[in-house]
mmCIF file of the N, C-alpha and C atoms, coordinates in Angstrom:
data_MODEL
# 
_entry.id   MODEL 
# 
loop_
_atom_site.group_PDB 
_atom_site.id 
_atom_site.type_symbol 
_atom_site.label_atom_id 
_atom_site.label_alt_id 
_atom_site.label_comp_id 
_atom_site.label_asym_id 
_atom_site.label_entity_id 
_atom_site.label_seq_id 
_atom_site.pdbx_PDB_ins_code 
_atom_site.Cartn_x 
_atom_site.Cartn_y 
_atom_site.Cartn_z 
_atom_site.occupancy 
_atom_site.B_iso_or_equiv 
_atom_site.pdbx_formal_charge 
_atom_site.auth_seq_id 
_atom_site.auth_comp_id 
_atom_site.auth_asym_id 
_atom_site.auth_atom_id 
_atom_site.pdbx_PDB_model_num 
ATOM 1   N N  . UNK A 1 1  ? 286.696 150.232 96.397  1.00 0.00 ? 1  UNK A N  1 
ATOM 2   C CA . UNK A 1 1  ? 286.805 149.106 95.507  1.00 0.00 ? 1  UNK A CA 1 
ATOM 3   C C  . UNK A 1 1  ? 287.953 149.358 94.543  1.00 0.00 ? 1  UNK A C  1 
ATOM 4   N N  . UNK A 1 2  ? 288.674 148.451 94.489  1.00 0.00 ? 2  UNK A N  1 
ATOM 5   C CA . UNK A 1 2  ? 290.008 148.306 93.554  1.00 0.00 ? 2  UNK A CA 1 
ATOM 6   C C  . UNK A 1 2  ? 289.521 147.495 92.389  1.00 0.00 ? 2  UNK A C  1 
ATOM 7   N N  . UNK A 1 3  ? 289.840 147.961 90.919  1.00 0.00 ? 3  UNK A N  1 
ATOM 8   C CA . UNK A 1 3  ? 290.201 146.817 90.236  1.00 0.00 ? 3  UNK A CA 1 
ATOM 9   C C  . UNK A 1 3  ? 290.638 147.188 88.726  1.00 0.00 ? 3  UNK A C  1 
ATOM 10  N N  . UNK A 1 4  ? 291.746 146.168 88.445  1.00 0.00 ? 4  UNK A N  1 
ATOM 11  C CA . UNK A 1 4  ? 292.290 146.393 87.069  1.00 0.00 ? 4  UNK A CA 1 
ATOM 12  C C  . UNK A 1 4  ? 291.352 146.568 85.926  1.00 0.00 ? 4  UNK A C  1 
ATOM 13  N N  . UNK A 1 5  ? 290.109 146.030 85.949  1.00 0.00 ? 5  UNK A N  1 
ATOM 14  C CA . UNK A 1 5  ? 289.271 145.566 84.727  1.00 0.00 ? 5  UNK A CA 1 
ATOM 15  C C  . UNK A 1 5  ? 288.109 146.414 85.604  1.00 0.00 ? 5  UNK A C  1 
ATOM 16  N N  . UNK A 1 6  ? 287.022 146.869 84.544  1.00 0.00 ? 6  UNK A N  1 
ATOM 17  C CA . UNK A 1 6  ? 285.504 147.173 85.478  1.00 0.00 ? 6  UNK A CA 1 
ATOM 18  C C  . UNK A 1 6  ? 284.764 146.027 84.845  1.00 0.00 ? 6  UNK A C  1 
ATOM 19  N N  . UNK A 1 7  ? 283.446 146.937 84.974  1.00 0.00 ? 7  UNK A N  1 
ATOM 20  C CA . UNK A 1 7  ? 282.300 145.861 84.579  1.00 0.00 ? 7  UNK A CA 1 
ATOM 21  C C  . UNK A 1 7  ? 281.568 145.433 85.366  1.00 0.00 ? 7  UNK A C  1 
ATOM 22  N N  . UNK A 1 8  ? 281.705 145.584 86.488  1.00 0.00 ? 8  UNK A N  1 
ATOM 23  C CA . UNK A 1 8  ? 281.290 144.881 87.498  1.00 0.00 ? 8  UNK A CA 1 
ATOM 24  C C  . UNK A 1 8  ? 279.616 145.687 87.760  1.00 0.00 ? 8  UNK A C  1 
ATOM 25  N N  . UNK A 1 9  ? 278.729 145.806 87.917  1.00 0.00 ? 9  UNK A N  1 
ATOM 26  C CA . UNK A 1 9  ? 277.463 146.306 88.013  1.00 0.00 ? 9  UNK A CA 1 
ATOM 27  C C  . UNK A 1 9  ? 277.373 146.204 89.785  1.00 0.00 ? 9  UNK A C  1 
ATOM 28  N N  . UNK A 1 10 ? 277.208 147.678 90.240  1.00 0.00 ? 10 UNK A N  1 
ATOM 29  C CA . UNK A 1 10 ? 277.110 147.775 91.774  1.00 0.00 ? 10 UNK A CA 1 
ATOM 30  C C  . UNK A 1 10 ? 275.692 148.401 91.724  1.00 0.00 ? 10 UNK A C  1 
ATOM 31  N N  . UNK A 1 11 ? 275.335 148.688 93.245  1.00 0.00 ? 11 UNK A N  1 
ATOM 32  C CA . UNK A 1 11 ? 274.016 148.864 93.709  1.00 0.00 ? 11 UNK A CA 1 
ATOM 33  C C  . UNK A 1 11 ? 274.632 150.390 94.566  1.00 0.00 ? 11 UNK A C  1 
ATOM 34  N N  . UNK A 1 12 ? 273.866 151.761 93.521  1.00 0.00 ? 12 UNK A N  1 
ATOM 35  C CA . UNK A 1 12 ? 273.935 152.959 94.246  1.00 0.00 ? 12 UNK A CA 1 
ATOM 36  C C  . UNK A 1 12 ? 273.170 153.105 94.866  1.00 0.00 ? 12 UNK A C  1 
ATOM 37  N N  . UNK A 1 13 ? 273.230 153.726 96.054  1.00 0.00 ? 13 UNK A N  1 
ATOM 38  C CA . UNK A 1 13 ? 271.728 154.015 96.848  1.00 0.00 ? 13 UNK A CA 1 
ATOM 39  C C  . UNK A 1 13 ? 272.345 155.445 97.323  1.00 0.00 ? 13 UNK A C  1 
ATOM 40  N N  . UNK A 1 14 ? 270.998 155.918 97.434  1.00 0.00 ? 14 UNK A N  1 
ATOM 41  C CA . UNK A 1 14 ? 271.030 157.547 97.456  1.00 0.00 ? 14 UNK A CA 1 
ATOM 42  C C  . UNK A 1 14 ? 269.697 158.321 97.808  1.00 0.00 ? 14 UNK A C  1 
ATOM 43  N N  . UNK A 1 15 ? 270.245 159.170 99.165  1.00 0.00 ? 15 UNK A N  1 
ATOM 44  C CA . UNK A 1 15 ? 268.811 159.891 99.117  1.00 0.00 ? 15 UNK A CA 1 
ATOM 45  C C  . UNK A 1 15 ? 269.062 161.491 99.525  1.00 0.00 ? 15 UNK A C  1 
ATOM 46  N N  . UNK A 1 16 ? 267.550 162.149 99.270  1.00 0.00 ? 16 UNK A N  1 
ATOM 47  C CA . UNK A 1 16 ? 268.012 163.416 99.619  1.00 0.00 ? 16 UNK A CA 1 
ATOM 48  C C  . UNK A 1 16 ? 268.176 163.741 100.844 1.00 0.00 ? 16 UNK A C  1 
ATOM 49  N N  . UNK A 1 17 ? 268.621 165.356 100.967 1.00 0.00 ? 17 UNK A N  1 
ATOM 50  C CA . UNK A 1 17 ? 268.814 165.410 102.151 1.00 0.00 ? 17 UNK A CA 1 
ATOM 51  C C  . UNK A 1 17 ? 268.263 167.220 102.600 1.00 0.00 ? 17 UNK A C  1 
ATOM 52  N N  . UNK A 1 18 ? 267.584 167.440 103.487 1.00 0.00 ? 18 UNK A N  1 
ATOM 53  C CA . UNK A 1 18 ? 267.301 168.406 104.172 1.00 0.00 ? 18 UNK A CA 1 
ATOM 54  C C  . UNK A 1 18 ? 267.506 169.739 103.232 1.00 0.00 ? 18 UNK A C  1 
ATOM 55  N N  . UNK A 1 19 ? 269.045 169.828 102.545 1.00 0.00 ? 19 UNK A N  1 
ATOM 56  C CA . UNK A 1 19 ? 269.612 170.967 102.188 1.00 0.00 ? 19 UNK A CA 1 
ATOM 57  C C  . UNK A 1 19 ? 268.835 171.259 100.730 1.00 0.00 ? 19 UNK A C  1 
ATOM 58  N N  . UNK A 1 20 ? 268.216 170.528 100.026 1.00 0.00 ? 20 UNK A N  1 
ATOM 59  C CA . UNK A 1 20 ? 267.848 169.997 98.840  1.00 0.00 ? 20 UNK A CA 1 
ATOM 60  C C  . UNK A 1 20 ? 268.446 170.192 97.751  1.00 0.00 ? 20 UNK A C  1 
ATOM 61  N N  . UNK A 1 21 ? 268.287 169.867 96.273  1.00 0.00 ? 21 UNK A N  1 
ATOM 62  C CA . UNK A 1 21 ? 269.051 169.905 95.811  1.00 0.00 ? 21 UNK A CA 1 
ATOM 63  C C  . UNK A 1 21 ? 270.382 171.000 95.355  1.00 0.00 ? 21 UNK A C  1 
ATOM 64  N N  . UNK A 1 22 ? 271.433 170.770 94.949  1.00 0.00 ? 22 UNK A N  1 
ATOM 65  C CA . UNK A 1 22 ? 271.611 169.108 94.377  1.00 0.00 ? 22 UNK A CA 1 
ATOM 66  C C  . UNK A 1 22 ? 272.386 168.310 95.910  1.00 0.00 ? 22 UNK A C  1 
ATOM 67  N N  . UNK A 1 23 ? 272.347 168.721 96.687  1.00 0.00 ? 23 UNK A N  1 
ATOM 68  C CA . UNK A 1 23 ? 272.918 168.178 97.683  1.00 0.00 ? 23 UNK A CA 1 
ATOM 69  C C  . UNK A 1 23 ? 271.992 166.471 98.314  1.00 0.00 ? 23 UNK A C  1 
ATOM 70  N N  . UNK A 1 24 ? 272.942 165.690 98.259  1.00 0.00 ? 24 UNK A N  1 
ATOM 71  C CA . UNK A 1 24 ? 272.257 164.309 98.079  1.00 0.00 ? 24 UNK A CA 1 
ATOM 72  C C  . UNK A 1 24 ? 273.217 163.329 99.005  1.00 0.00 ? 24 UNK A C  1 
ATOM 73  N N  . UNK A 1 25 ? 273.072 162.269 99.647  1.00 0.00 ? 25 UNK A N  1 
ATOM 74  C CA . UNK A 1 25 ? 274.224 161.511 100.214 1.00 0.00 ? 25 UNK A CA 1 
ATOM 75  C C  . UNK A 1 25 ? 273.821 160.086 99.352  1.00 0.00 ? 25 UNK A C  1 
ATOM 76  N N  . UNK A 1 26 ? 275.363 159.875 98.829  1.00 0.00 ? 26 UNK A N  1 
ATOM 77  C CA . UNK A 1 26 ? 275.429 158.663 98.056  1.00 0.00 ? 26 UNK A CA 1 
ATOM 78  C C  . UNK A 1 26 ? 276.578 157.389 98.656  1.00 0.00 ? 26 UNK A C  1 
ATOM 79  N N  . UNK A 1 27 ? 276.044 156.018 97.959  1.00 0.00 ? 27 UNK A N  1 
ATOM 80  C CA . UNK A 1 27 ? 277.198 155.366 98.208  1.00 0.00 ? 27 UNK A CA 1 
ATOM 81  C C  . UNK A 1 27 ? 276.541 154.174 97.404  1.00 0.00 ? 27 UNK A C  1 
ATOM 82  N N  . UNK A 1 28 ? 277.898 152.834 97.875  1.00 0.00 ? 28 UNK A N  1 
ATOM 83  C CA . UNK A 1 28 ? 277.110 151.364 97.110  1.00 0.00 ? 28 UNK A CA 1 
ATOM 84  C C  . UNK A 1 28 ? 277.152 150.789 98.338  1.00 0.00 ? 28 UNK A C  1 
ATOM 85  N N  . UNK A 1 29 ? 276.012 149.717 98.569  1.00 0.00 ? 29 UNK A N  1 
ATOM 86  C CA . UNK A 1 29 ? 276.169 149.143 99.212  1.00 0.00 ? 29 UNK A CA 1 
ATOM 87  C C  . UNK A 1 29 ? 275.409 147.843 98.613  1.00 0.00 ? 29 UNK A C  1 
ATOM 88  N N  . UNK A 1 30 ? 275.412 146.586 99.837  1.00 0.00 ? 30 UNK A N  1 
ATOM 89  C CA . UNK A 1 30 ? 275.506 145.523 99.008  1.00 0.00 ? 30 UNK A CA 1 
ATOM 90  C C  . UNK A 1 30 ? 273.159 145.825 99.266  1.00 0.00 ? 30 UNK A C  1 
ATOM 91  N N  . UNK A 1 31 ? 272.837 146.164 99.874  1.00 0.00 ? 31 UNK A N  1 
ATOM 92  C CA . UNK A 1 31 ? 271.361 146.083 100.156 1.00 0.00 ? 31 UNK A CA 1 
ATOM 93  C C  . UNK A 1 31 ? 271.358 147.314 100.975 1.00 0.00 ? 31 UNK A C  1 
ATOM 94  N N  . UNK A 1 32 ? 269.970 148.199 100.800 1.00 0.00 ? 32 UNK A N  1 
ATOM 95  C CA . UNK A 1 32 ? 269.276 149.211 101.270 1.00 0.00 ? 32 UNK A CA 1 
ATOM 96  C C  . UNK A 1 32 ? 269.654 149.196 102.657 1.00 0.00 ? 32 UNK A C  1 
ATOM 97  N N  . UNK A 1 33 ? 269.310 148.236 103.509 1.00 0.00 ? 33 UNK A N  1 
ATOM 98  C CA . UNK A 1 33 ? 269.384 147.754 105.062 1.00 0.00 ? 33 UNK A CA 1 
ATOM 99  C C  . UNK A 1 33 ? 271.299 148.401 105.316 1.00 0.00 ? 33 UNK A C  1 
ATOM 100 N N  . UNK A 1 34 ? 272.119 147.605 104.274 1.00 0.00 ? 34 UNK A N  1 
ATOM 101 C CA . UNK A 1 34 ? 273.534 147.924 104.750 1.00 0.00 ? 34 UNK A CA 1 
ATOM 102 C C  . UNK A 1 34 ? 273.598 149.190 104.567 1.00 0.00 ? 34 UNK A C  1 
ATOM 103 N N  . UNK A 1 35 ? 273.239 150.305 103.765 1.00 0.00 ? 35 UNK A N  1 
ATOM 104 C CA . UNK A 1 35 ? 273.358 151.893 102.970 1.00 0.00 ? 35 UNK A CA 1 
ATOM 105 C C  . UNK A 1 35 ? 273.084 152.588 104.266 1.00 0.00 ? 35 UNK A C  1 
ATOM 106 N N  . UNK A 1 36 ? 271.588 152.155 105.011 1.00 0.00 ? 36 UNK A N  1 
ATOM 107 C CA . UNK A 1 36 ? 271.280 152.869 105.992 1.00 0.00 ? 36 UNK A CA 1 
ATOM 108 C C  . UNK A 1 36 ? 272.218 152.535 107.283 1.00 0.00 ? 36 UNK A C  1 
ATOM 109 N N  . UNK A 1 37 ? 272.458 151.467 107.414 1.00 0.00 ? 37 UNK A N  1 
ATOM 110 C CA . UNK A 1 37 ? 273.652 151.188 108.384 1.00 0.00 ? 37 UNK A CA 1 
ATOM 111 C C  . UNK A 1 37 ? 274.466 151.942 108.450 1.00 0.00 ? 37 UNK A C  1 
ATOM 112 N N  . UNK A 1 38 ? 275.266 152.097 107.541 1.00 0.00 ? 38 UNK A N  1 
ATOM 113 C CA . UNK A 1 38 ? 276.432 152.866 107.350 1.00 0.00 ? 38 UNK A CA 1 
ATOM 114 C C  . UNK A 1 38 ? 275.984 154.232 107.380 1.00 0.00 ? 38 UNK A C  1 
ATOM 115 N N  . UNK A 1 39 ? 274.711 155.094 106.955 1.00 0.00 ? 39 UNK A N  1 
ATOM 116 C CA . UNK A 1 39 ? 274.328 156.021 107.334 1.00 0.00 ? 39 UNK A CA 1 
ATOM 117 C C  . UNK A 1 39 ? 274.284 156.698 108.851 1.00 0.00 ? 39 UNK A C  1 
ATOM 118 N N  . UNK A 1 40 ? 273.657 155.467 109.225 1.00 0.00 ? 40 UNK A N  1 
ATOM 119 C CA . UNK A 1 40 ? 273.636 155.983 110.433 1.00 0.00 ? 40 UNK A CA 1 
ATOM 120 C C  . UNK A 1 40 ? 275.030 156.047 111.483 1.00 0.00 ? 40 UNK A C  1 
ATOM 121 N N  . UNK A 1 41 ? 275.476 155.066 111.365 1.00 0.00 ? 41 UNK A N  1 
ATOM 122 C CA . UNK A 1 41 ? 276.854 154.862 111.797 1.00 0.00 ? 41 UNK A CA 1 
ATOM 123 C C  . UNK A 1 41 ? 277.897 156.134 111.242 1.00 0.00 ? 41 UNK A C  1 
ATOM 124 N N  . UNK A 1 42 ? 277.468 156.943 110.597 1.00 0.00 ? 42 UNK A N  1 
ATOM 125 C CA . UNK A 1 42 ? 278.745 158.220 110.248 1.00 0.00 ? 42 UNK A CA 1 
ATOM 126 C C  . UNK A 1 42 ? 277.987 159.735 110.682 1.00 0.00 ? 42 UNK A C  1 
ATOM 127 N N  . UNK A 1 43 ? 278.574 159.805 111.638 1.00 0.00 ? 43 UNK A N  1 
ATOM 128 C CA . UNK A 1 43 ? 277.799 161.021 112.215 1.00 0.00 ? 43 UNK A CA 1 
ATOM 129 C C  . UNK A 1 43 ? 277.892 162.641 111.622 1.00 0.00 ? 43 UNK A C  1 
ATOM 130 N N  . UNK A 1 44 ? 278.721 162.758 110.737 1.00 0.00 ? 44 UNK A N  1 
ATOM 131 C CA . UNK A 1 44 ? 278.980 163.706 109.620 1.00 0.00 ? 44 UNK A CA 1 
ATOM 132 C C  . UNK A 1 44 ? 277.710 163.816 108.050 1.00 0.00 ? 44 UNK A C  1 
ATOM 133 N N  . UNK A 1 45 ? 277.736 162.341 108.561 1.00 0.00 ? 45 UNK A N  1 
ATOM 134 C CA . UNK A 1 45 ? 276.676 162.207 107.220 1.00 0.00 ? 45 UNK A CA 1 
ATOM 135 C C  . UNK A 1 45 ? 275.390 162.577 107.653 1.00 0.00 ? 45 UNK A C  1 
ATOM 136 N N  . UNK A 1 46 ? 274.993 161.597 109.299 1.00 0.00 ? 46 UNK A N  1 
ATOM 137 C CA . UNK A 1 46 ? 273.993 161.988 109.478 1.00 0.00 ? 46 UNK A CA 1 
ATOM 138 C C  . UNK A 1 46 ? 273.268 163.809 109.877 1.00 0.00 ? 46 UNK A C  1 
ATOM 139 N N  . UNK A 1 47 ? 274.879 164.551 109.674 1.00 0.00 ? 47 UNK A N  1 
ATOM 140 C CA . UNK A 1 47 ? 274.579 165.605 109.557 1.00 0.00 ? 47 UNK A CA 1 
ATOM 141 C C  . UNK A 1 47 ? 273.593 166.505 108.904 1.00 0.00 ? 47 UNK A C  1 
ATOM 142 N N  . UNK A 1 48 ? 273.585 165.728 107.755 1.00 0.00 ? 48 UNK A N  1 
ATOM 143 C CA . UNK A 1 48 ? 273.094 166.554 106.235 1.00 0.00 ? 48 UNK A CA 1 
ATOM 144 C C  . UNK A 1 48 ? 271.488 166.258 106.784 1.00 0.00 ? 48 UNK A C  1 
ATOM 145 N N  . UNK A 1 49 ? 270.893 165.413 107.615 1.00 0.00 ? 49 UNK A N  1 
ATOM 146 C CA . UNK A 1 49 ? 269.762 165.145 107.646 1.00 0.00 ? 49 UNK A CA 1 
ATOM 147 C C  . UNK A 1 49 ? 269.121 164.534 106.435 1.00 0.00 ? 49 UNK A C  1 
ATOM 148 N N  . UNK A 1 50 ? 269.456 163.639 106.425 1.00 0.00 ? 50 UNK A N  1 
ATOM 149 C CA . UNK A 1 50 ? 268.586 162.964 104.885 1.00 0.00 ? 50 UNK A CA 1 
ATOM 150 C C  . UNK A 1 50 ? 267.299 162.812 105.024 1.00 0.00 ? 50 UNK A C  1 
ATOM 151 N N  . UNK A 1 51 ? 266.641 162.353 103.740 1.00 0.00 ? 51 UNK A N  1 
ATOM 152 C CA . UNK A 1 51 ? 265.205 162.699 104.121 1.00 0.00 ? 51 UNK A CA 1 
ATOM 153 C C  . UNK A 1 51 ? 264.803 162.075 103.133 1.00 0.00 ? 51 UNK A C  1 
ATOM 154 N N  . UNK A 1 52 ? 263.097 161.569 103.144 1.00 0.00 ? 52 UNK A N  1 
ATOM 155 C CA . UNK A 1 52 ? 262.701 160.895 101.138 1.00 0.00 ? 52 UNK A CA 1 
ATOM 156 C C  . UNK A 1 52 ? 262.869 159.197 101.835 1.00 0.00 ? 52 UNK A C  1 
ATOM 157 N N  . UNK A 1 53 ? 262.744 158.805 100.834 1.00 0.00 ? 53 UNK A N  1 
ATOM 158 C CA . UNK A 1 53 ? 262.625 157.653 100.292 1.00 0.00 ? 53 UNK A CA 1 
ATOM 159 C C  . UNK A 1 53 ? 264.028 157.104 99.765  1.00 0.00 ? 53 UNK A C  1 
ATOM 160 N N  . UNK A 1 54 ? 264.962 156.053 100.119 1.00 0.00 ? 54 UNK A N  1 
ATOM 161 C CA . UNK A 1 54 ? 265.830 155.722 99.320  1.00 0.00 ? 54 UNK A CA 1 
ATOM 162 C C  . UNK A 1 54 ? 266.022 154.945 98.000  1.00 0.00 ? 54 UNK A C  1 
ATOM 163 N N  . UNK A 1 55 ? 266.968 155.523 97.166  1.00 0.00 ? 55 UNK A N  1 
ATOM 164 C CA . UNK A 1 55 ? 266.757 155.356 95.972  1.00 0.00 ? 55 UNK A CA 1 
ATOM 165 C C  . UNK A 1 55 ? 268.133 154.543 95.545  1.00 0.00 ? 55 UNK A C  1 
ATOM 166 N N  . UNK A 1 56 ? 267.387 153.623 94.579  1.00 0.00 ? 56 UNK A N  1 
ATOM 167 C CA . UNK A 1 56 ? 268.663 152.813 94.164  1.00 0.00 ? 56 UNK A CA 1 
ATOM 168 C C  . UNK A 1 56 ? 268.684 152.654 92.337  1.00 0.00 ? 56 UNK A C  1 
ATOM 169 N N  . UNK A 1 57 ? 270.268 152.399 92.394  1.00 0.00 ? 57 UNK A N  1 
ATOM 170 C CA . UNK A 1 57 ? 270.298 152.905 90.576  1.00 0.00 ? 57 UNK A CA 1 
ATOM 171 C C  . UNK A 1 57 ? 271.388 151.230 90.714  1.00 0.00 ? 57 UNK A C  1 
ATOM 172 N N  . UNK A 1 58 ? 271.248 150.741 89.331  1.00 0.00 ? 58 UNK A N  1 
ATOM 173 C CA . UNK A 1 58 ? 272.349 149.918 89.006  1.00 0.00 ? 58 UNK A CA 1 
ATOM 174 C C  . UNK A 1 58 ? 273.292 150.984 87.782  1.00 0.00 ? 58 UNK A C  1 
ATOM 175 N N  . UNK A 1 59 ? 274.575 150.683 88.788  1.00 0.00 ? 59 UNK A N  1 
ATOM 176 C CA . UNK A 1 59 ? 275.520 151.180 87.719  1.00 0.00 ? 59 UNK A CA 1 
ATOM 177 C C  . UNK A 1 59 ? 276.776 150.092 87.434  1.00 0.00 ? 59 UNK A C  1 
ATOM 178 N N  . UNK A 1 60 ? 277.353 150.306 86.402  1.00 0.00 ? 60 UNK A N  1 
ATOM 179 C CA . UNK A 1 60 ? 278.584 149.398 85.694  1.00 0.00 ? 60 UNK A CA 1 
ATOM 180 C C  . UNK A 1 60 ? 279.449 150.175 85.918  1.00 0.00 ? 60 UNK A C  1 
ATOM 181 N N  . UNK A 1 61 ? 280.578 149.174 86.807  1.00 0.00 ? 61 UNK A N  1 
ATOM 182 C CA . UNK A 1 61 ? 281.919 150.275 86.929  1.00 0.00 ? 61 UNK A CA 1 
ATOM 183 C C  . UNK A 1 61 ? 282.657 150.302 86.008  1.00 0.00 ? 61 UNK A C  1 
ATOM 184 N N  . UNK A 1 62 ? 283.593 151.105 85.476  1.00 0.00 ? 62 UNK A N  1 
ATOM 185 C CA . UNK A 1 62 ? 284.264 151.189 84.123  1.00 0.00 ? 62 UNK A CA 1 
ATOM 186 C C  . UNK A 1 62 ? 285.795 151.668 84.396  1.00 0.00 ? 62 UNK A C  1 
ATOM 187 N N  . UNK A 1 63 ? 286.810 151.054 84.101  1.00 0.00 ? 63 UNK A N  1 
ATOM 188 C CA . UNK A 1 63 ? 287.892 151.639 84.174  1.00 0.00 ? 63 UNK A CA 1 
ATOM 189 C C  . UNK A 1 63 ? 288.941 151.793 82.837  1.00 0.00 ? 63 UNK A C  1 
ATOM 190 N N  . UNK A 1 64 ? 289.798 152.717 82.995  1.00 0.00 ? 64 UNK A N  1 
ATOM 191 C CA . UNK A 1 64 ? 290.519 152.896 81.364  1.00 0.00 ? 64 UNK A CA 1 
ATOM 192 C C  . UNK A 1 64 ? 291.055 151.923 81.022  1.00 0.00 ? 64 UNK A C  1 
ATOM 193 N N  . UNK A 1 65 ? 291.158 150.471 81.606  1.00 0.00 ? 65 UNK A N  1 
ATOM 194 C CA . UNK A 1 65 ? 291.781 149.548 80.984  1.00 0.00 ? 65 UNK A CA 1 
ATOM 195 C C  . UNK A 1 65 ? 290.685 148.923 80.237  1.00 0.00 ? 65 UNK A C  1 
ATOM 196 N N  . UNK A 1 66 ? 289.637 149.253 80.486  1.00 0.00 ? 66 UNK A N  1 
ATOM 197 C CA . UNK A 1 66 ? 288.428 148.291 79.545  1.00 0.00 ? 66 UNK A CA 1 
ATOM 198 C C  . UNK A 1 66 ? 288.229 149.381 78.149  1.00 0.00 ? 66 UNK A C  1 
ATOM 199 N N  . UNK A 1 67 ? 288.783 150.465 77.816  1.00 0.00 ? 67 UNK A N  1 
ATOM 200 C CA . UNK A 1 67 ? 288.863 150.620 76.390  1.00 0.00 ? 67 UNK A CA 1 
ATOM 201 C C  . UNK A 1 67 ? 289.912 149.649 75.374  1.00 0.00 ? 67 UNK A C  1 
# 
């Protein structure tokens, strides 16, 4: 994601993985369903063996032009 300005509030999803902590596989996606998609679809990731329950955080993106 590109952008001059933040602010924008995305959807992290994140779960653990086999190795336990702090080792974790993260990303945004637009819904849980797409996170695991893309999980599964990267065969490096599905390396780590994830494991748990997936977890989702709202975060605000922020960039140095918004000071």
């Amino acid at each position: 994601m590109y952008s001059e300005n933040g602010n924008p509030e995305l959807d992290i999803y994140y779960l653990e993985t086999e190795f336990g902590r702090p080792w974790i596989i993260m990303g945004n996606a637009n819904s849980e369903r797409d996170f695991l998609t893309e999980l599964d679809d990267d065969e490096d990731l599905s390396k780590l063996k994830p494991l748990g329950q997936v977890k989702r955080i709202k975060a605000t993106f922020v960039t140095e032009n918004d000071f």
